[in-house]
C-alpha positions as CSV (number, residue, x, y, z in Angstrom):
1,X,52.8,-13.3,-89.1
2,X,48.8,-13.4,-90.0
3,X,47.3,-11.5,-91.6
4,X,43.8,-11.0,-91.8
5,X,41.6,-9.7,-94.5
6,X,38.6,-7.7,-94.7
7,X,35.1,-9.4,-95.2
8,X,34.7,-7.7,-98.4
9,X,38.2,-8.6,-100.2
10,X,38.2,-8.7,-103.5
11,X,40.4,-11.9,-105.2
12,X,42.7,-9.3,-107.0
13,X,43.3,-7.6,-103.3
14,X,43.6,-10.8,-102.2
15,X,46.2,-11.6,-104.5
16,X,48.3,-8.4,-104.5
17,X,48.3,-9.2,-100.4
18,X,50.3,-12.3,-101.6
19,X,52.5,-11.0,-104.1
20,X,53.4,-8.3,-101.6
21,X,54.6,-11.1,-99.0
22,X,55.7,-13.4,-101.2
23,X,58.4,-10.6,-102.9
24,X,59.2,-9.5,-98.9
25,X,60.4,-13.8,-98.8
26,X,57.7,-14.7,-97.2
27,X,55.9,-18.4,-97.3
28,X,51.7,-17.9,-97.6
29,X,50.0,-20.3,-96.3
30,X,46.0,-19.8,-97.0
31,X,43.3,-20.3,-94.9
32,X,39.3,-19.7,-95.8
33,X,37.6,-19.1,-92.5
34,X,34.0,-19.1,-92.2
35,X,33.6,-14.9,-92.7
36,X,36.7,-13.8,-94.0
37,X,40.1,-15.4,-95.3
38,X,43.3,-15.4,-93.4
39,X,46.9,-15.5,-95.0
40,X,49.6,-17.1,-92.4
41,X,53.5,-15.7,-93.5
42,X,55.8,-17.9,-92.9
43,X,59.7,-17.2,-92.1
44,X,62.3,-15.8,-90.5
45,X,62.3,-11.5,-90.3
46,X,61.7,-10.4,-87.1
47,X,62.6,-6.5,-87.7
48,X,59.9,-6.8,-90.9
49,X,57.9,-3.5,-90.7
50,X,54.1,-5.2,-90.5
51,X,53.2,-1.7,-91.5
52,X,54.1,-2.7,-95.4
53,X,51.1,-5.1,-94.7
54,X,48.6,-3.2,-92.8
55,X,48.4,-0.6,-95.6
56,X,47.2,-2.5,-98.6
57,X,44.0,-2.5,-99.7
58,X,42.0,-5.6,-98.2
59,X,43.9,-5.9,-95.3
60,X,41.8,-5.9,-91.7
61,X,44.6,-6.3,-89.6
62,X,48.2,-7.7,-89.3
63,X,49.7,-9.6,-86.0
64,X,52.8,-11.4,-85.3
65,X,52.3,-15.0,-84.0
66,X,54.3,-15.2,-81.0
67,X,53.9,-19.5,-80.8
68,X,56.6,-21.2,-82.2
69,X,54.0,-23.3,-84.0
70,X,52.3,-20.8,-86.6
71,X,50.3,-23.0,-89.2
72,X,49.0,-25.4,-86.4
73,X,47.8,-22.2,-84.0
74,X,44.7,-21.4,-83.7
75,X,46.0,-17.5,-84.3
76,X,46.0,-18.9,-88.1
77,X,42.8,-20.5,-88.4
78,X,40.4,-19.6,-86.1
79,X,38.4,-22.2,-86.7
80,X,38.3,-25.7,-85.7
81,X,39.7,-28.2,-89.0
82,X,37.5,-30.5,-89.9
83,X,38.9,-33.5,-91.8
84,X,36.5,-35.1,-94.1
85,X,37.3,-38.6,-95.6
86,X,35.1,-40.0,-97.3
87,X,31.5,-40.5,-95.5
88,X,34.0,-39.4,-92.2
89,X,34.1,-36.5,-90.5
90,X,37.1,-35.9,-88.2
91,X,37.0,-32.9,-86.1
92,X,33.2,-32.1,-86.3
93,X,30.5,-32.5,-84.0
94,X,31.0,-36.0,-83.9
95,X,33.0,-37.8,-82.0
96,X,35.0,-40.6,-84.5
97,X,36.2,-43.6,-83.2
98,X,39.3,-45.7,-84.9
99,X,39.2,-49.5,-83.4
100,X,40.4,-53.2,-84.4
101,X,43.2,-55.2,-82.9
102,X,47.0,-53.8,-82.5
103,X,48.5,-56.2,-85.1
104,X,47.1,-57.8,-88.1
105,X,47.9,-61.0,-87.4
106,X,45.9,-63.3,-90.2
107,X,43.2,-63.0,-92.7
108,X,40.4,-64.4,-90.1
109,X,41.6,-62.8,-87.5
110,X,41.2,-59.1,-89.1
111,X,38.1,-59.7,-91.0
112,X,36.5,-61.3,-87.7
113,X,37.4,-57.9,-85.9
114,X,36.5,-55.8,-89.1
115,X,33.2,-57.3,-88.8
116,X,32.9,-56.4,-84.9
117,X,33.7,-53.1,-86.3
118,X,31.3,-52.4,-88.7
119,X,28.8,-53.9,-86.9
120,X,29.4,-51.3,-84.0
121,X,28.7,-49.1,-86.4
122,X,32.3,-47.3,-86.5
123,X,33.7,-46.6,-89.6
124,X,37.8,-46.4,-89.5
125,X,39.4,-49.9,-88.6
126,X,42.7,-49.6,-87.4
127,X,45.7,-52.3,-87.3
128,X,49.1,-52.2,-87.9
129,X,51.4,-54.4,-90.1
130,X,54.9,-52.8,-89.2
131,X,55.1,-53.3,-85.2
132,X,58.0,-50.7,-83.7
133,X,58.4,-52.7,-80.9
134,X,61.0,-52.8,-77.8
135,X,62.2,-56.1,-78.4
136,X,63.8,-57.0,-81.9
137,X,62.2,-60.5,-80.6
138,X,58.7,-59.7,-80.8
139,X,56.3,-60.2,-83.3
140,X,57.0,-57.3,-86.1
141,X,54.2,-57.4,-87.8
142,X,53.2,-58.9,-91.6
143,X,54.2,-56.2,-93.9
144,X,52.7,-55.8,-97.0
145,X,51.0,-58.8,-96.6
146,X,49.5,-57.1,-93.7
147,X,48.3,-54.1,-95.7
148,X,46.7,-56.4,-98.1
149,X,44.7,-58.2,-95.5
150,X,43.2,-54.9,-93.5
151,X,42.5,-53.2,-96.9
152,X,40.6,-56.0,-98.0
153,X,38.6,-56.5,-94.5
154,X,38.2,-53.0,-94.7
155,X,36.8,-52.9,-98.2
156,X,34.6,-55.8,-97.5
157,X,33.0,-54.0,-94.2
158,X,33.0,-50.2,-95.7
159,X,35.6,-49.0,-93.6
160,X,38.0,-46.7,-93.4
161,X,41.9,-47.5,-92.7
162,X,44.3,-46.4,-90.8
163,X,47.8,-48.0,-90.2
164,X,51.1,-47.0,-88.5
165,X,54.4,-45.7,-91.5
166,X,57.3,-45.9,-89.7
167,X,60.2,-45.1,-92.6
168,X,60.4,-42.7,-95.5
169,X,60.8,-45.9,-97.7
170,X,57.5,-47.3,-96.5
171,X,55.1,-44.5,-97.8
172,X,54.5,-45.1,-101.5
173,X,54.0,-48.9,-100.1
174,X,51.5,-48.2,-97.3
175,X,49.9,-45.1,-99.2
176,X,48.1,-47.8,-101.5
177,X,46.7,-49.5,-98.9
178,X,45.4,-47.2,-96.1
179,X,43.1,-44.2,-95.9
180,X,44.9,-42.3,-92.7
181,X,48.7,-42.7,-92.3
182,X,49.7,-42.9,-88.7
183,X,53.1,-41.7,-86.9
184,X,53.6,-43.2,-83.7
185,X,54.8,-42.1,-80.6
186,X,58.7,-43.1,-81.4
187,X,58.9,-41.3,-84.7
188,X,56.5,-37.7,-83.4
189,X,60.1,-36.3,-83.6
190,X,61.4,-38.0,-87.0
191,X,61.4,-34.8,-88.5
192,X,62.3,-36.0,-91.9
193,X,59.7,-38.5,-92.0
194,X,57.5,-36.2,-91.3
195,X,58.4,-33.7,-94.0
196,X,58.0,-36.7,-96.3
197,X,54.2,-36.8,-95.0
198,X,53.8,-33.8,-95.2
199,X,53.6,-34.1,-99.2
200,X,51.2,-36.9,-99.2
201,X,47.2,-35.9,-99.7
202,X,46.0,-38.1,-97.2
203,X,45.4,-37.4,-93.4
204,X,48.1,-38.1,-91.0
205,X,47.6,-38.5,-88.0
206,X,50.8,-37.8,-85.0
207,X,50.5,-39.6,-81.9
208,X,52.6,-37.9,-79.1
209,X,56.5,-38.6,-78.5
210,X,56.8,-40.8,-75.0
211,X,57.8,-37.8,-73.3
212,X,56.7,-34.9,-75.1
213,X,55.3,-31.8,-74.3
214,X,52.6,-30.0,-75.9
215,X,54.6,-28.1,-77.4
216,X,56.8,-30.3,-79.0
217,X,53.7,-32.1,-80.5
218,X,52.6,-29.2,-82.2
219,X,56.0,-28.1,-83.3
220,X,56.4,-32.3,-84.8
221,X,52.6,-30.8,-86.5
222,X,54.3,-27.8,-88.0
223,X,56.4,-29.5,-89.9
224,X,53.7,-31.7,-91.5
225,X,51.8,-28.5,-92.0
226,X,54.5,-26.8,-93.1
227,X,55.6,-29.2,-96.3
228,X,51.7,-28.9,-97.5
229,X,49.5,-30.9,-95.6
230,X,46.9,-29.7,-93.9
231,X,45.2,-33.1,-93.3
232,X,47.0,-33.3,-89.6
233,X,45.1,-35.2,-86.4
234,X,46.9,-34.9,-83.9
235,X,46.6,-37.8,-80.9
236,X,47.2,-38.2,-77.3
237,X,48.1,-41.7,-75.7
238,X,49.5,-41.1,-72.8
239,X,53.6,-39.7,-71.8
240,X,56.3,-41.6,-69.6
241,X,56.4,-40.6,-65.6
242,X,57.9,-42.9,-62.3
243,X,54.0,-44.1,-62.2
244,X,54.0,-48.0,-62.6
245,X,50.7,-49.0,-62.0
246,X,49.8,-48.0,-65.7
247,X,51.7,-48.2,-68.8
248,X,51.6,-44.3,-69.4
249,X,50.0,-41.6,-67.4
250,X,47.0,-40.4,-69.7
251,X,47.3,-37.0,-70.0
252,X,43.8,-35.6,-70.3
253,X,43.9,-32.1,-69.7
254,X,45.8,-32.3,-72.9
255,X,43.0,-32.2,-74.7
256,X,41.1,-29.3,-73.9
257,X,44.6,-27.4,-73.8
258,X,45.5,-28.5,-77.4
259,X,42.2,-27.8,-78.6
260,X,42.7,-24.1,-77.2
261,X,46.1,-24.0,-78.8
262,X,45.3,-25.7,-81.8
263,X,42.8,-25.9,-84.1
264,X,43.6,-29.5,-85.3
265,X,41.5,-32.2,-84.3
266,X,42.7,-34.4,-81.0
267,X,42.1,-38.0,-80.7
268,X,42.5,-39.7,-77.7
269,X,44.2,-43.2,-77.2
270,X,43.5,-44.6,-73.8
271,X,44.8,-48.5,-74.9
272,X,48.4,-47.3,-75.2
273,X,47.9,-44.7,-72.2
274,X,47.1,-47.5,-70.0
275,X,48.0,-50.5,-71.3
276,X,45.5,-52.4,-69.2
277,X,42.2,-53.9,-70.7
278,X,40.2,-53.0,-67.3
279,X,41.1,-49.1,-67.4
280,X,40.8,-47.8,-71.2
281,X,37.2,-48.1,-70.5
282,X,37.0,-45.4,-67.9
283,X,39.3,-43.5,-69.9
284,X,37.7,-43.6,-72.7
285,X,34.8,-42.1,-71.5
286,X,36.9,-39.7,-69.8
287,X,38.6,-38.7,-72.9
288,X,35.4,-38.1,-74.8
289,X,34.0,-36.0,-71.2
290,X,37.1,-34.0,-72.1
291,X,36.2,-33.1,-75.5
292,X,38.4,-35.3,-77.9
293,X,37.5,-35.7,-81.6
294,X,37.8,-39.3,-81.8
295,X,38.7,-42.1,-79.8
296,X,41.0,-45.2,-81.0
297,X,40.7,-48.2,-79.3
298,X,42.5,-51.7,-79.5
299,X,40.3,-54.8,-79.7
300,X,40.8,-58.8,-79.6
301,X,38.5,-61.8,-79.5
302,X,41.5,-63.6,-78.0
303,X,43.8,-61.6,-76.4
304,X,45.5,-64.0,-74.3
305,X,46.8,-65.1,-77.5
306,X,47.2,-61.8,-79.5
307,X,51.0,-61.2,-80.7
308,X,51.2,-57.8,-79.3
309,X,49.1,-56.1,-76.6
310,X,47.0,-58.3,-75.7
311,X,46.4,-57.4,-72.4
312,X,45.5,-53.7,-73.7
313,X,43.2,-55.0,-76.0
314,X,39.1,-55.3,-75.3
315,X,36.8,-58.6,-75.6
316,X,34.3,-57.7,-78.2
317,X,31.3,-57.4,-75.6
318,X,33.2,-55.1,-73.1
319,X,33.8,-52.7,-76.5
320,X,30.1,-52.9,-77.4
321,X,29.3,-52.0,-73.7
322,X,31.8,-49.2,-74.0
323,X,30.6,-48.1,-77.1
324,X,26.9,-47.7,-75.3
325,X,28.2,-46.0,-72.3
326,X,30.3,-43.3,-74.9
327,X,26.8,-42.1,-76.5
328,X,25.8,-41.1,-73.5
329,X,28.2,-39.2,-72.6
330,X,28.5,-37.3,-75.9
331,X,24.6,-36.5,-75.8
332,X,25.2,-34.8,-72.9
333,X,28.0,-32.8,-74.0
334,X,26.1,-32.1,-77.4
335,X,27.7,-34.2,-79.7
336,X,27.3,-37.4,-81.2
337,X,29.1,-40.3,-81.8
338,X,28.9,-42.7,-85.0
């Protein structure tokens, strides 16, 4: 249920809105829109009389929210979240971009890349140092000693980091390190996990299940939401079909369906969509024609060599070239890119 509160609300109508709910066993979620503020009641009570609501003093109107998702539609908060870290934007008018190589692999290696990085003039690095991958024989990343390295590339370059948690035992560890905690596309539905995240004060950002609908991304969101974090990015990269000419079929009209939906910012991951260094490029600019928030893309100066994805990941000058060709195209869908 949302309810929605007069322009002119006073803070004591405001608050004897809440108390109201709160003694009906509600859940109040608060949301500060640009004009007026919006209260999001959470549980179960679908003969509840939204009259009891409507009547108090402050209140503009009352509506049940018919979505399964309720803290993560855009019935709850109108406008479009804006996650601010640091001297980044996600979410705003710009168009973020997330980039470095799949797996830290060693200390040159990451602070070669971080410096292709910065020099690009993006500001989150990305790189993971616990690898979920298919075979239990393939390079699993470096652990800690992983974190260690990207945090200190990262530090020396002025960037932002974002890295991959994949157990509840792992956050404390990987909170130190990293700036954005990322769930991938095996654990969107690791519903405990993400409650766990959901009590973390740093952004999280959900990558979508293998085959998961829409719906089922945002509902993996709620629950995030839901345990008190309202730092949520969610991110598209891409959902199993038959097709076997690319790794994943990229959904793009996810995008401007989630953003409709939603009001959480959508980042787009055309590496893992694709899986093939020669088409993230096109759908990367795709993506961004599309509207997403951000971009994340894998690179390598030596990805015939790289432990995992290497023939995902771009040479340094094809990324530079890429990042050209994705200024354009924001400028002429009025936006920006850093």
């Amino acid at each position: 249920m949302v309810i929605i509160l007069e322009k002119n609300a006073t803070e004591v109508q405001i608050k004897n809105v809440i108390k109201h709910l709160e003694d009906y066993g509600f859940e109040i979620h608060q949301s500060q829109g640009v004009e007026r503020t919006i209260l999001g009641a959470i549980g179960v009570q679908p003969n509840f009389d939204t009259r009891k609501i409507k009547i108090l003093e402050g209140v503009s109107d009352v509506y049940r929210v018919t979505s399964p998702y309720k803290l993560a539609s855009r019935s709850f908060h109108e406008d479009n979240t804006v996650i601010k870290i640091k001297n980044v934007e996600i979410g705003s008018q710009n168009i973020s971009l997330m980039v470095g190589p799949c797996s830290i692999e060693n200390e040159a290696q990451i602070f070669r890349l971080a410096e292709v990085v910065a020099k690009s003039g993006v500001k989150i690095l990305r790189g993971g140092a616990f690898k979920p991958r298919t075979s239990p024989y393939s390079f699993q990343g470096l652990g800690e000693e992983g974190l260690k390295l990207i945090r200190q590339a990262a530090d020396q370059f002025n960037l932002l980091v974002i890295t991959e948690v994949m157990q509840i035992d792992h956050i404390d560890m990987i909170y130190k390190y990293t700036d954005i905690l990322q769930i991938g596309a095996r654990n969107m539905q690791n519903y405990s996990l993400l409650k766990e995240l959901g009590k973390v004060d740093k952004a999280v950002m959900l990558k979508r299940g293998i085959a998961a609908t829409i719906e089922e991304l945002l509902m993996s969101a709620e629950y995030i939401l839901a345990s008190g974090n309202k730092n949520v990015i969610l991110c598209e990269r891409g959902i199993r079909t038959f097709e076997k000419y690319t790794r994943n079929t990229f959904d793009l009209s996810a995008i401007p369906v989630i953003h409709k939906k939603s009001h959480l910012p959508v980042i787009a991951d055309p590496s893992h969509a694709t899986g093939i260094r020669d088409q993230v490029p096109p759908m990367a600019r795709a993506a961004v024609a599309a509207g997403a928030d951000g971009i994340m893309i894998e690179i390598h100066d030596d990805p015939e060599n790289a432990l995992s994805d290497g023939p995902q990941a771009l040479l340094p000058d094809t990324y530079l070239n890429l990042i050209a060709e994705l200024k354009l195209i924001a400028t002429a869908i009025g936006r920006t890119l850093e």
